[in-house]
C-alpha positions as CSV (number, residue, x, y, z in Angstrom):
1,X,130.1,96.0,225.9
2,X,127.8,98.9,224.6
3,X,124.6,97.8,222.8
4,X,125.6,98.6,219.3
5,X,128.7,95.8,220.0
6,X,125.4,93.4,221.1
7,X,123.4,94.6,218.2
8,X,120.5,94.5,219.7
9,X,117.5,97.6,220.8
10,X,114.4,98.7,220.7
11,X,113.9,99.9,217.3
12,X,115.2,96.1,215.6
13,X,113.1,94.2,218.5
14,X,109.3,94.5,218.4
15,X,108.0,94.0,215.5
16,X,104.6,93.8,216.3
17,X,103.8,90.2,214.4
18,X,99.4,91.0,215.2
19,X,100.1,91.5,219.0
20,X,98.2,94.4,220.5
21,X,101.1,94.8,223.3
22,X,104.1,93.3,224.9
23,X,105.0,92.4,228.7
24,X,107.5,94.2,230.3
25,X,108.3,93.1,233.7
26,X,109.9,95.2,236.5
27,X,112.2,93.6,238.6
28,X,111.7,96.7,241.7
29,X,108.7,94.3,242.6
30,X,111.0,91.2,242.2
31,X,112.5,88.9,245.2
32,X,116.0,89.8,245.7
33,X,116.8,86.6,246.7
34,X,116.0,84.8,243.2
35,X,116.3,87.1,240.7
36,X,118.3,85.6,238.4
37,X,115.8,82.9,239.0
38,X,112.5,84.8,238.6
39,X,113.8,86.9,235.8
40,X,114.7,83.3,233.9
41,X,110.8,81.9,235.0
42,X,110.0,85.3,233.5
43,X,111.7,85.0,230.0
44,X,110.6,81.2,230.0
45,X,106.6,82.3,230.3
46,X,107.3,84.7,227.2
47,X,108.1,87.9,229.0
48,X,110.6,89.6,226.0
49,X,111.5,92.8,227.6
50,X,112.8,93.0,231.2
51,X,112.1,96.7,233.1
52,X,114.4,97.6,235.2
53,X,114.3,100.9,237.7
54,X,116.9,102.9,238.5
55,X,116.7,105.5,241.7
56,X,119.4,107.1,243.0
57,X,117.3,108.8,246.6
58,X,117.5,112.3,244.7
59,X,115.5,112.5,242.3
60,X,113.0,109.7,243.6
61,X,112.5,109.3,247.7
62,X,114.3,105.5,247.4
63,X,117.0,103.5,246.3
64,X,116.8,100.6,244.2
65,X,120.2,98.9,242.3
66,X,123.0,99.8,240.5
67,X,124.9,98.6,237.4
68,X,126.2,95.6,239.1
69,X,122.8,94.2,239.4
70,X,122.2,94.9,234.9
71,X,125.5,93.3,234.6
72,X,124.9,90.1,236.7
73,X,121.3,89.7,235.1
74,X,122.6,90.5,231.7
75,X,124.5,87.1,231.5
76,X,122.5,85.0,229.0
77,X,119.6,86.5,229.3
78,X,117.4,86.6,226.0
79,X,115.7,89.4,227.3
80,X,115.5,93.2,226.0
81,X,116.9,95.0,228.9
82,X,114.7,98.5,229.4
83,X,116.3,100.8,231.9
84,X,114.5,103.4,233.5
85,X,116.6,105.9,234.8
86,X,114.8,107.9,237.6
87,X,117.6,110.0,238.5
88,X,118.8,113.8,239.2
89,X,122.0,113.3,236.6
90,X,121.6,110.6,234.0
91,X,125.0,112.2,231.8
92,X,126.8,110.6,234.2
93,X,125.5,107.1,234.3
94,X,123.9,106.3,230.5
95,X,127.5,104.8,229.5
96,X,127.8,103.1,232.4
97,X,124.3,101.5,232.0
98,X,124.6,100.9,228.4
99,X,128.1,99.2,229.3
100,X,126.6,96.9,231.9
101,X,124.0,95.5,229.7
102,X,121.6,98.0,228.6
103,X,119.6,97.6,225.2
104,X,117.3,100.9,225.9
105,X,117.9,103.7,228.3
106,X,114.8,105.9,229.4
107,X,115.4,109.3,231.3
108,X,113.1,112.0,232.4
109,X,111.9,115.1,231.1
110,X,112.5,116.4,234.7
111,X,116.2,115.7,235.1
112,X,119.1,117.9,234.8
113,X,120.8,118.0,231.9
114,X,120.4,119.1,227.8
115,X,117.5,116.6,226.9
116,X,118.9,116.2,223.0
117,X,122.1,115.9,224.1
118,X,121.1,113.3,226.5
119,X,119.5,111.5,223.9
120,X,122.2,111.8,221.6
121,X,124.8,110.2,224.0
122,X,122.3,107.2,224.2
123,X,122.0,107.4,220.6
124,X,126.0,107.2,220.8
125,X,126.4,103.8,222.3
126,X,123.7,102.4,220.4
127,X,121.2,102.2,222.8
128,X,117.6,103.4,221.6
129,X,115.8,106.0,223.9
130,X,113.3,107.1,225.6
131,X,111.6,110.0,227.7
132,X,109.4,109.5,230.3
133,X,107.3,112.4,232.8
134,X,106.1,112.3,236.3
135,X,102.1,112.0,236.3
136,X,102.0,116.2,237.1
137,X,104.1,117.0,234.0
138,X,102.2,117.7,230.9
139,X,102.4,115.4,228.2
140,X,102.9,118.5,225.4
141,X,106.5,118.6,227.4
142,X,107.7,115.6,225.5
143,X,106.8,116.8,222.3
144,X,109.7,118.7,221.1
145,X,111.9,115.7,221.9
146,X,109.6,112.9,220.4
147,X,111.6,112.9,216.8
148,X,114.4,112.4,218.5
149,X,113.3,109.1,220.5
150,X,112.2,105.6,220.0
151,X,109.6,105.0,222.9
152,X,108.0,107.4,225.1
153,X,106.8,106.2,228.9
154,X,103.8,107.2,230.7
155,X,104.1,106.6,234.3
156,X,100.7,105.4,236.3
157,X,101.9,106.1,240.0
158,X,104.3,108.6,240.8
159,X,108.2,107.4,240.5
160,X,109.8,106.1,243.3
161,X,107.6,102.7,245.0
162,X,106.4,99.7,243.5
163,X,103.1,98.4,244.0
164,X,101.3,101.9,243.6
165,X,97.9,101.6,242.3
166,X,97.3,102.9,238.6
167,X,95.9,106.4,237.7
168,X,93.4,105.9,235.0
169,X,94.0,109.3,234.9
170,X,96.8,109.5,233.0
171,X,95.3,108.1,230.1
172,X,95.1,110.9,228.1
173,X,98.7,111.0,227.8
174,X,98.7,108.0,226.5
175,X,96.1,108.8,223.3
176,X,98.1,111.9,223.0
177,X,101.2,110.5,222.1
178,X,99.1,108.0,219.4
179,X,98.0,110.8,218.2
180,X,101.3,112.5,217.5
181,X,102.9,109.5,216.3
182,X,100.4,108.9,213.8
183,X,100.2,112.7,212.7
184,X,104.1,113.0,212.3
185,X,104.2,109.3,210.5
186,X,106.7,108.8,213.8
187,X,107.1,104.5,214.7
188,X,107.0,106.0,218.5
189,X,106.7,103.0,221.0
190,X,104.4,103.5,224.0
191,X,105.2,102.2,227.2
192,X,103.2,102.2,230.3
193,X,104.5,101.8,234.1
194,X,102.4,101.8,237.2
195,X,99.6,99.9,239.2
196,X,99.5,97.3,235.8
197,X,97.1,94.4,236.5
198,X,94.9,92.2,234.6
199,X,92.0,93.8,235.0
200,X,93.5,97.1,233.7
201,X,95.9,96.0,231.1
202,X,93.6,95.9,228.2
203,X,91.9,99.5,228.7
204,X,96.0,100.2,228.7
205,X,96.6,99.0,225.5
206,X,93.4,99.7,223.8
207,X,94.3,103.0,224.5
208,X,98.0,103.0,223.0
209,X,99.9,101.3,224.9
210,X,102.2,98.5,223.1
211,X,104.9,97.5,226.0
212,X,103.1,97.2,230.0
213,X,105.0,97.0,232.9
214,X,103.9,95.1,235.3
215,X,106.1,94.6,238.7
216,X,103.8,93.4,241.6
217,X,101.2,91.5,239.2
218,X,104.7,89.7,238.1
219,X,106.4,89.1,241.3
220,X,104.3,88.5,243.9
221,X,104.8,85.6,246.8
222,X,100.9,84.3,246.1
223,X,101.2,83.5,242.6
224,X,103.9,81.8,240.4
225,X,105.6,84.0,238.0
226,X,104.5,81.9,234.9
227,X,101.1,82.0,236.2
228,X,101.1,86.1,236.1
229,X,102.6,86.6,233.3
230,X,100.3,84.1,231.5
231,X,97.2,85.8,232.8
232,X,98.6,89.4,231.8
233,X,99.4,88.0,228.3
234,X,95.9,87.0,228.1
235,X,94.3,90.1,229.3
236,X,96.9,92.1,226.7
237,X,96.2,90.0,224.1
238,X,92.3,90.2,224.4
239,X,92.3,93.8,224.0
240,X,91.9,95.6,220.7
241,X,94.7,96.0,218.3
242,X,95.7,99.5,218.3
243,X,96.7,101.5,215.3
């Protein structure tokens, strides 16, 4: 089932309703051994979007899950499905992705391939889209592409590990792409991944941000998932609405 058959993406889910930001938890940081379980404890503390990385050892130094994993999760799950894919090829795999329970596909500005046709062929199956960049690519690269696209990611840690910590650095990427979206009247989505904790997550947002991922502060053995999430929500929702 593609995502126009579900009806569901990015650009009908998130409307705003006065939040500064959403949640989006990454599953790379997640026990293996009770996802299903910890993505539902996730989705019952209010999490709406569910991150999920895709390596394939090429492009990124690590491998991380496959289709069969989306599928399996996909189930019932309320939960907008964001895949990241951090891969070499991504023509090969966006149908398969979409197919297996994909709402919104994210590829980088790095990868091989025709970036509008890329996006077009996630356009296709009804998925929306997004670009992301590693933290040494410029953020003017994405700009040529950014009419084409629903959401654009800026990643806080280099691709490839979970439980990095965050580059404040990257920051101006971040007010850069507010700017542009404002300037070109585009509803651009902003989406930040890497090294996202409480005590960072509303100097995130403030800056532009509206969905976090957060993977470690999330999943982590010390502290239940409700628990995380609800203190991240707080931090996210304590910050200044942007605009």
């Amino acid at each position: 089932m593609t995502c126009e058959q579900r009806g569901r993406n990015l650009a009908e889910w998130a409307v705003r309703g006065g939040r500064s930001a959403y949640l989006a938890p990454s599953i790379l940081a997640a026990d293996f051994a009770r996802l299903g379980e910890q993505v539902a404890q996730a989705a019952e503390a209010g999490a709406e979007v569910l991150h999920i990385d895709i390596m394939d050892g090429h492009f990124v130094p690590n491998l991380s899950m496959g289709p069969a994993i989306v599928q399996s999760l996909r189930g019932g799950s309320p939960m907008l499905f964001d895949v990241h894919l951090m891969i070499s090829r991504p023509a090969k795999y966006i149908e398969t992705f979409a197919k297996a329970g994909a709402d919104h596909i994210t590829v980088h500005v790095e990868s091989e391939g025709n970036m509008a046709e890329l996006i077009e062929q996630i356009h296709s199956l009804g998925c929306t889209a997004g670009l992301t960049l590693r933290p040494g690519t410029p953020v003017e690269s994405l700009f040529p592409y950014l009419p084409m696209v629903e959401m654009a990611l800026v990643m806080t840690v280099e691709p490839g590990f979970g439980g990095q910590s965050y580059m404040a650095s990257q920051l101006p990427k971040v007010v850069a792409l507010k700017q542009w979206a404002a300037q070109h009247g585009h509803p651009l989505h902003i989406e930040v991944d890497g090294g996202i904790k409480a005590n960072n997550a509303g100097q995130v947002t403030a800056a532009g941000a509206d969905i976090l991922v957060a993977g470690s502060s999330v999943f982590n053995p010390k502290t239940p998932v409700k628990e995380a999430v609800a203190a991240l929500q707080t931090a996210i929702a304590a910050a200044p609405l942007n605009s």
